[in-house]
C-alpha positions in Angstrom: 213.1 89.0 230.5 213.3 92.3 228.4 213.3 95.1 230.9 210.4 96.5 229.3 208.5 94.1 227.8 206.4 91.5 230.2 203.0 91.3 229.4 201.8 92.4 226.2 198.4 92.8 224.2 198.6 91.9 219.8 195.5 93.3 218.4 194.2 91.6 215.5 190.8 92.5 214.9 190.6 91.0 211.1 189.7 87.9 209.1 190.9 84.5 210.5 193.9 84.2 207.7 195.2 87.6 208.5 194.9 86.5 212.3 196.7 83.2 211.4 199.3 84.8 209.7 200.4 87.0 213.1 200.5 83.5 215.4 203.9 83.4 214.5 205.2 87.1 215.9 203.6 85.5 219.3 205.6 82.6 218.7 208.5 84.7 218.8 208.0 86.8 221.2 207.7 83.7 223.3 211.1 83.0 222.3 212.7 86.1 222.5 211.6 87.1 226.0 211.4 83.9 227.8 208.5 84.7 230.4 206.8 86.9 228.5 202.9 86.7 228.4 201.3 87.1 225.4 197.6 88.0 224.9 195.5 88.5 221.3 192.4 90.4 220.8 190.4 89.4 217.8 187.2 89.1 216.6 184.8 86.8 218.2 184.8 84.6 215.1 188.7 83.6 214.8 188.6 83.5 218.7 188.5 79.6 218.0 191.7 79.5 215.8 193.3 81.8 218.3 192.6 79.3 221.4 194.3 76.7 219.5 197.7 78.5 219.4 199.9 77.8 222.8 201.6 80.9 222.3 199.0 82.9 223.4 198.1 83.2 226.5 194.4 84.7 226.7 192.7 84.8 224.2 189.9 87.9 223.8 186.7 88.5 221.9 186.4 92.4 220.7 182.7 92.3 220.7 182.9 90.6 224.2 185.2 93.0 225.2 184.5 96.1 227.5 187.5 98.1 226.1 186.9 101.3 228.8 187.6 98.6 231.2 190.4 96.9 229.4 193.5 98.1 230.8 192.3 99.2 234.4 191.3 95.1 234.6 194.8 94.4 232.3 198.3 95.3 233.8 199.9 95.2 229.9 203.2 97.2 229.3 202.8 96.5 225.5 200.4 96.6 222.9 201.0 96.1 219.4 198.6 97.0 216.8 198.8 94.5 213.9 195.7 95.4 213.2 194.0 99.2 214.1 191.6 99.6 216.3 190.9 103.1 217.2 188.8 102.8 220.3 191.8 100.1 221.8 193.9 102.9 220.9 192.5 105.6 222.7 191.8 103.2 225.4 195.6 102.4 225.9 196.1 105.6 225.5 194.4 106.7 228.5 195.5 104.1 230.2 199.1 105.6 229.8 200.2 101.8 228.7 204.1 102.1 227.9 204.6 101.0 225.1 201.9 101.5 222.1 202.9 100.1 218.6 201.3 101.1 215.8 201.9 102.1 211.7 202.6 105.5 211.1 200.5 105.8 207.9 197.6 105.7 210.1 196.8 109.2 211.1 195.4 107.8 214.2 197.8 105.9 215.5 199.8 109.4 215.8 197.7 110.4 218.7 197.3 106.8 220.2 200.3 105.1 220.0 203.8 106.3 221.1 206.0 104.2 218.9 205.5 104.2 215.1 206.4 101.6 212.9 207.5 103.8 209.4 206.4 100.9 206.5 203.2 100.1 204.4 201.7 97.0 203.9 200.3 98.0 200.5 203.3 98.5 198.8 206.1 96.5 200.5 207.3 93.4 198.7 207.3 90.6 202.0 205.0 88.3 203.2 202.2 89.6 205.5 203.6 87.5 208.4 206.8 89.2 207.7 205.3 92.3 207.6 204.4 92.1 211.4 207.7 92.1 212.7 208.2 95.5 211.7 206.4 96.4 214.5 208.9 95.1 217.1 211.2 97.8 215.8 209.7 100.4 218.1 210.4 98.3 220.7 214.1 97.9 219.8 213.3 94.3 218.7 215.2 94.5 215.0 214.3 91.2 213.5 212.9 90.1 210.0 212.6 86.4 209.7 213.2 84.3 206.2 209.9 82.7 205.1 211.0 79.5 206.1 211.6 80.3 209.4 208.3 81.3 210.1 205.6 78.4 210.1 207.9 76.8 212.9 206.6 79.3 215.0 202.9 79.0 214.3 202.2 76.7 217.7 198.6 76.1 216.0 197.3 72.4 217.2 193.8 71.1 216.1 191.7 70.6 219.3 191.3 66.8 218.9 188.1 65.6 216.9 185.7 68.7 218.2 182.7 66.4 218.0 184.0 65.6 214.1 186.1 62.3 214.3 183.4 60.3 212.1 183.2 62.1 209.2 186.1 61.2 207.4 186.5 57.7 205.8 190.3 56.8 207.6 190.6 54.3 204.6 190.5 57.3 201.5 192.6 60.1 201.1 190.0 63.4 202.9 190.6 65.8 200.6 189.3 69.1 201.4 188.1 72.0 198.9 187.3 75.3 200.3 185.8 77.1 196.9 184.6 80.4 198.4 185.9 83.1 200.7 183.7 85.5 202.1 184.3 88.0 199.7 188.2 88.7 201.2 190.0 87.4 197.6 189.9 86.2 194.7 188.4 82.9 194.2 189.3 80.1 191.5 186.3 79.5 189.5 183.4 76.8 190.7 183.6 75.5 187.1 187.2 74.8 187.8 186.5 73.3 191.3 184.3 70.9 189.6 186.7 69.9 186.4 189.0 68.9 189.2 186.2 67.0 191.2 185.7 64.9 187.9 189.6 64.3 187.5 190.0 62.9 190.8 186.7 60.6 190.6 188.9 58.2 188.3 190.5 57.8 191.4 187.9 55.6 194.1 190.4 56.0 197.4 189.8 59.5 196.9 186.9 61.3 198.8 186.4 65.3 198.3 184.5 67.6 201.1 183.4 70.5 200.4 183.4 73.3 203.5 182.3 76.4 203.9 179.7 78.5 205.6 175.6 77.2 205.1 175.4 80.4 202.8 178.3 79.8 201.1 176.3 76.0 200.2 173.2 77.6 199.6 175.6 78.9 196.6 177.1 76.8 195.8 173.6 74.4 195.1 172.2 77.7 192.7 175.6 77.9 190.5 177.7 74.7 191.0 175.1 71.5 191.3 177.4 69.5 189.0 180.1 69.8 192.0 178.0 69.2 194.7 176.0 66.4 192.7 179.4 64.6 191.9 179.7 60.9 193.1 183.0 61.3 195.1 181.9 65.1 196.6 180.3 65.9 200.1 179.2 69.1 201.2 179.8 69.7 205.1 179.0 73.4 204.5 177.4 75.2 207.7 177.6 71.9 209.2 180.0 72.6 211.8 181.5 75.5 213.3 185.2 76.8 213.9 186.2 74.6 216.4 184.7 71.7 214.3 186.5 72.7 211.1 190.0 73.4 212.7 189.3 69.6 213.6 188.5 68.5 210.4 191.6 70.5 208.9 194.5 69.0 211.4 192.5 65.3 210.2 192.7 65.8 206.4 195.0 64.7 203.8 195.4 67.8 202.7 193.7 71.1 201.6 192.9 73.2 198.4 191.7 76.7 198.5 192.3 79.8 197.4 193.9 83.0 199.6 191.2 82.5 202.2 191.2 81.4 206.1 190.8 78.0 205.9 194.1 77.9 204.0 196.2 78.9 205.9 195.0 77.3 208.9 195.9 74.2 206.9 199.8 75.2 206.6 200.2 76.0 209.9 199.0 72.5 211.3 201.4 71.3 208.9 198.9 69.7 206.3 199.6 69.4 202.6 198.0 72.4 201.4 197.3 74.0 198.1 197.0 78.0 198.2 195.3 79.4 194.4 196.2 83.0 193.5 196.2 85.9 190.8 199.4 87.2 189.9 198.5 90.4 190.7 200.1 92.8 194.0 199.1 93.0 196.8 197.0 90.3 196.6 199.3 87.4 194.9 201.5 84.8 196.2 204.7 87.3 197.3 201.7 88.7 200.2 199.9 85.8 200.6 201.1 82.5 199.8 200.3 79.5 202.0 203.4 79.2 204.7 203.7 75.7 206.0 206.2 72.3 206.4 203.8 70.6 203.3 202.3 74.4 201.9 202.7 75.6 198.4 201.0 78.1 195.6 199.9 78.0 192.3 199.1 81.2 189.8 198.7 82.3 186.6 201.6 82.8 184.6 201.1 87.0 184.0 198.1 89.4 184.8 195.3 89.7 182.7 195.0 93.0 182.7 191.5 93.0 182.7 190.4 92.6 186.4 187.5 94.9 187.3 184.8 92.0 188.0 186.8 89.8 190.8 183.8 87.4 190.1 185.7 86.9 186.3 189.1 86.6 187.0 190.7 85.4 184.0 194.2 85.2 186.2 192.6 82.5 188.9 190.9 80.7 185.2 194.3 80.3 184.0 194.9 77.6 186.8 194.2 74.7 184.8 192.4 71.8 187.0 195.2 69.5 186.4 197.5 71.3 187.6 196.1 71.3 191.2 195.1 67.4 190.2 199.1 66.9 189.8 199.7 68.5 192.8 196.9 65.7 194.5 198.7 63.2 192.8 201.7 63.9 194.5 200.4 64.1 198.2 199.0 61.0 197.2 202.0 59.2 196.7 203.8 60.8 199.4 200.9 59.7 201.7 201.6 55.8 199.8 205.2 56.1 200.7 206.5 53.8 203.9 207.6 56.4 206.8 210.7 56.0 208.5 210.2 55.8 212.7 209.9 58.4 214.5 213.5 57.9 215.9 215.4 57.6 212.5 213.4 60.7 211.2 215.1 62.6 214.2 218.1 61.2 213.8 
């Protein structure tokens, strides 16, 4: 085991993609220190997701948290800030933890932490799981993994059926659409959502569910009943929880959404999935494109140039609903396909 590193604390107090996309630095941290214990903080929300990763060891809620109390109850040498948080900070702080990791842009983290990470998210050109393993550095941990050597160390399994099993119809292809995302990106248009939900209806072995949260249906019944109302569509919005729609994600036949939570959960439990995005930094595919064994992204071709209403993003319009129908198509006849045994596929 590294001398100094045996127990350590990732904070990552953000939206469930961002938290997704740091599973893999506890993945390998796991490797890189065998014996290492690994712990996340997050919000109470993605705690779900978090639970399903076995390369964490203890998963804890912030709001169930009491942070005064955190590291007299918590022997941790290490905490890394992935995510700040200033009363953790000045809890670790006092605590006189060893090793505190944290950005150096953050003004902060200069009184907090005692090893600073010199990079910026905002304007650096890798992925935002690659982005986290600039905070090993500090640690004297100098590693920056190739994209494609990242989903393998996701370790995100779905927790069985959660109660979910008999929703989807094992004889169709369950295709997922996630239309909205809480506000955190930019969203391909409902009219598009539903030009796609009339492409696929040609096809009867293919059934569409619509998730989201029960405000996010509410929505989606003022400004797209033509999606909702279509033959081959169901809405399971605000009808289960987390735990239920991790389950319903490591089930499907695949995934469409755009830059959003649910998505990349999809990619790391290995789905096909299908990420949407603008062509426009920080918030395009370079950032934020779905990582996974069956993941890819569309765009637009160029920026519009004319972006101040997110709501009208003529970038995400420019994704033409048969595009994403081609991409369909092909999961569907990859799903067709004959699959070799398990043994041969090893071999």
């Amino acid at each position: 085991m590294h001398p100094l590193l045996s127990r350590i604390l990732i904070c990552r107090t953000d939206n469930i993609g961002d938290v997704v996309l740091t599973l893999p630095l506890a993945g390998f941290l796991k490797q890189a220190i065998p014996g290492v214990r690994v712990d996340m903080v997050c919000r109470a929300y993605a705690a779900p997701v978090v639970r399903c990763c076995r390369h964490v060891d203890r998963v804890l809620a912030l709001e169930e948290l009491d942070i005064d109390r955190l590291f007299a109850d918590e022997a941790y040498d290490t905490v890394v800030f992935a995510f700040p948080h200033r009363a953790i900070g000045r809890a670790a702080r006092r605590a006189h933890v060893p090793n505190r990791v944290g950005s150096s842009h953050r003004l902060h983290h200069w009184i907090s932490c005692n090893r600073l990470a010199h990079f910026s998210r905002a304007r650096s050109h890798l992925h935002e799981a690659q982005l986290n393993f600039a905070l090993l550095k500090p640690l004297g941990i100098d590693h920056q993994p190739p994209l494609d050597a990242l989903w393998p160390l996701y370790g995100l399994q779905a927790p069985g059926e959660a109660g979910v099993g008999h929703v989807f119809d094992r004889s169709r292809f369950n295709l997922i659409l996630h239309p909205k995302s809480n506000g955190n990106g930019r969203e391909w248009p409902l009219a598009r959502y539903t030009e796609l939900a009339a492409l696929l209806g040609n096809d009867p072995g293919i059934a569409l569910w619509i998730t989201g949260s029960r405000a996010e249906g509410e929505l989606l019944a003022r400004e797209a009943p033509a999606l909702l109302g279509s033959p081959n569509v169901r809405s399971l919005c605000g009808q289960v929880g987390l735990d239920g729609l991790v389950a319903l994600i490591g089930m499907a036949d695949g995934l469409v959404a755009s830059g959003t939570g649910p998505l990349h959960i999809a990619a790391a439990l290995g789905r096909p999935t299908l990420g949407l995005f603008p062509p426009i930094k920080p918030i395009d595919i370079a950032r934020w494109g779905a990582l996974g064994q069956r993941a890819q992204s569309l765009c637009g071709e160029q920026a519009c140039g004319d972006c101040a209403d997110a709501r009208h993003c003529r970038c995400m319009e420019a994704i033409g609903a048969h595009q994403v129908a081609q991409v369909v198509a092909g999961w569907r006849a990859a799903a067709a396909q004959p699959h070799e045994p398990l043994e041969e596929a090893a071999a």
